[in-house]
Phi, psi and omega in degrees: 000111164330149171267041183259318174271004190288301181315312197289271214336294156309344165252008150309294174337292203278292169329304165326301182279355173272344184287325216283310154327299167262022136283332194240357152306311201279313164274008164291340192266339190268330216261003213228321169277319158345294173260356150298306168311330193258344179286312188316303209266357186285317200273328179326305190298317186293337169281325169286006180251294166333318205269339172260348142293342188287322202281314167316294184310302167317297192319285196326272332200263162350327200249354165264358171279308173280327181283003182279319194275336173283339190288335200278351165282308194296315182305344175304310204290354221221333184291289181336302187267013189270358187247002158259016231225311197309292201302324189299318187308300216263011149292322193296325190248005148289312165317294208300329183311293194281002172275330172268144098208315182283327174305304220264320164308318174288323153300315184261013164300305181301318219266302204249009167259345223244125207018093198264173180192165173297353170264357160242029142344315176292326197272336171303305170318335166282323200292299191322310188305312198302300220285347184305337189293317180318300245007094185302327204274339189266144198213140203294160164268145182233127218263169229273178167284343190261358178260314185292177173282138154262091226248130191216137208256122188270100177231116206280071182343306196297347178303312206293329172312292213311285182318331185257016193244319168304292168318303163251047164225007165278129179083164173218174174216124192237152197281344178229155160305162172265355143220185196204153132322073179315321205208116162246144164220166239249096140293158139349075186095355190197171156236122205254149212222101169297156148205187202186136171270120167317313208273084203301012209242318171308105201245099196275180190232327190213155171223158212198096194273112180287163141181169202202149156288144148334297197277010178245175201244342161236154179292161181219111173309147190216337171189151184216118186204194163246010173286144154312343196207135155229133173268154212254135155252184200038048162277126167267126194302149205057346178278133205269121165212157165244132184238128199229142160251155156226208206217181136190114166314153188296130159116323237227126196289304190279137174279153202276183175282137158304169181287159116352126173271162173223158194253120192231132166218161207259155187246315182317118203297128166295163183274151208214144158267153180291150183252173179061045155293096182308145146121352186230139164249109223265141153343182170249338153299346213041042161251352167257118154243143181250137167277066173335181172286354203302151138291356186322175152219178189130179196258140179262132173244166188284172207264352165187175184290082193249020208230083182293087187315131218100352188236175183272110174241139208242154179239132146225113182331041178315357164188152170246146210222177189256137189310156160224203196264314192289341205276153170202165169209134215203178156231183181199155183293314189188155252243096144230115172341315174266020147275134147348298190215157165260032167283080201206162155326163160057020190219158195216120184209184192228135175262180194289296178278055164086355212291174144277078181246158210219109168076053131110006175280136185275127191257155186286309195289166177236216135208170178328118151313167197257137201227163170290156195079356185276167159255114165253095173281144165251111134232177208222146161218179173264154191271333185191154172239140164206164178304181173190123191295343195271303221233113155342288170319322190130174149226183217219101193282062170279135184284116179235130190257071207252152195222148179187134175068028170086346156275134177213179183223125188256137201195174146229142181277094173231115203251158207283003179202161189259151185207124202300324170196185238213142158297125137304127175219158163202159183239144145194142177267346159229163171309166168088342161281147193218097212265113130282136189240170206169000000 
């Protein structure tokens, strides 16, 4: 074989393989409109099922709510006439009375009038008496049509405008949530989860941040605040979770429709404190340390170097114990057992009242003492690598940032070998402090 087909020949070869590459760019692209068709029409279905349990519901809601109020007017109507009803009753049966009372006088009138003679003299006289006793002249009172009640039901036509005005401006249906997830990015042990609002018209007051394992079947609330970011902590590392935001506008009681969810997992051995430190007590994760009663002293260091330049490493204070000269909480090159502290060579830490020290030298700038709740992030990234006359290896220039409270402090760190990452630690000589790391 010549090399002119040898050539064509590769580059068949190589066409073929750029055909078969933009075969599965395009149908990676078809599986991408796919589930873009399926997001559309999953949720259209789910909003016509929303929108028509609600709507069902108001009705249910509504007609019972008017059948509430009509029984409570009739029954008003029914109070009303039985007690204007009463006085008419027992006037009515004074009238009937005294009407059997003139029948039975008139009968017996007629009776002792009717061929009368001088020897029934008595019986008139009996009659006359009686009736003076009766006193005909006196007559029960019966009061006007204008005294009594007239009963009429008062109903305000404009309830149904109010209402129908109300009714077709309830609910809206939007083609997106008014905020979305922008960013998970993958911490030690966590994920930390950005979002941001689409919807400029929308003005939120709170956001209300979800997650779910994958394999699990309901969302769990993780944060409910007004930051754009959280990082989720106890993510198990390699594992697949979903994560959905929502919104709730100023002003406004009800939370908006979730975000399109995302799938976020952390690939990074989470940070662990070393365990079976006298003097410290650990979390069942080992990311919380507690400063017991013990005497011991010493520095609790992480259970291995896991603290990577480019990354965030955040310490946050959950209780406070009372400062001593010694507390520090830092990273370090490597693990030494008989120190105190990390105020030491090779180490970069912050004490409890703000100070800075940096290979054990105390820095002029300072930052906030620590309060329950504070954060303290280290980040570090390098600046140069260079030879170095002491050390083979080289040595190691970091830009070191640590920020706590709205404050920071910036340096460079430069250690005599080079090292892919880094120890974490803290010391405090008295009880009650209490470190999460992250």
């Amino acid at each position: 074989m010549d090399l002119e087909t040898e050539a064509m020949l590769q580059e068949a070869r190589e066409s073929i393989e750029a055909a078969r590459t933009y075969r599965r760019e395009l149908q990676q692209r078809l599986k991408g409109l796919h589930l873009a068709r399926q997001q559309i029409k999953d949720s259209a279905a789910l909003t016509r099922d929303v929108l028509e349990q609600h709507f069902s519901d108001l009705k249910g809601t509504l007609k019972k709510l008017l059948d509430e109020r009509l029984v409570t007017l009739l029954q008003e109507v029914d109070a009303i006439e039985q007690q204007s009803i009463k006085p008419l009753d027992e006037c009515q049966k004074l009238i009937e009375h005294g009407v059997g009372t003139a029948d039975e006088l008139v009968r017996e009138g007629e009776s002792a009038i009717h061929g009368v003679t001088w020897e029934d003299s008595d019986k008139l006289c009996s009659f006359t008496k009686k009736a003076l006793h009766i006193q005909l002249d006196s007559l029960p009172e019966v009061p006007s049509l204008v005294d009594v009640p007239s009963l009429s039901a008062q109903l305000d036509d404009s309830l149904l405008a109010i209402v129908k005005n109300q009714i077709f401006n309830h609910g809206t249906v939007a083609s997106q949530p008014p905020v979305q997830i922008e960013e998970l990015v993958e911490k030690p042990g966590g994920i930390l989860v950005r979002w941001c609002k689409v919807d400029e018209d929308f003005i939120p007051q709170d956001y209300r941040l979800q997650c779910r394992k994958s394999t699990a079947s309901h969302f769990e609330d993780v944060y409910v605040g007004s930051d754009t970011e959280f990082t989720v902590l106890h993510i198990d590392p390699n594992v697949d979770y979903q994560f959905r935001v929502c919104a709730r506008g100023d002003g406004r009681q009800e939370w908006s429709p979730w975000s399109v969810p995302q799938i976020g997992c952390s690939t990074l051995v989470p940070h662990e404190w070393t365990p079976g430190l006298e003097g410290y007590s650990l979390s069942s994760r080992r990311n919380i340390a507690l400063r017991n009663d013990s005497q011991a002293a010493g520095v609790l260091y992480s259970k291995a170097p896991t603290y990577y330049c480019g990354q965030t490493l955040t310490f946050r204070i959950e209780a406070i114990g009372q400062p001593a000269r010694k507390d520090s909480i830092g990273v370090c090159v490597e693990k030494q057992n008989g120190c105190d502290s990390l105020q030491r060579d090779k180490a970069v830490c912050v004490s409890t009242n703000g100070v800075v020290f940096v290979n054990g030298k105390e820095m002029t700038n300072q930052l906030p003492a620590f309060t329950s709740g504070s954060s303290v992030t280290f980040d570090m990234e390098a600046v140069n690598l260079g030879p170095s006359n002491n050390n083979e290896g080289g040595n190691l220039k970091l830009r070191v940032t640590i920020s706590s409270n709205n404050r920071e402090v910036v340096f460079d760190w430069v250690l005599d070998q080079c090292c892919e990452s880094l120890y974490f630690g803290c010391s405090f000589p008295n009880p009650g402090w209490k470190v999460l790391v992250f």
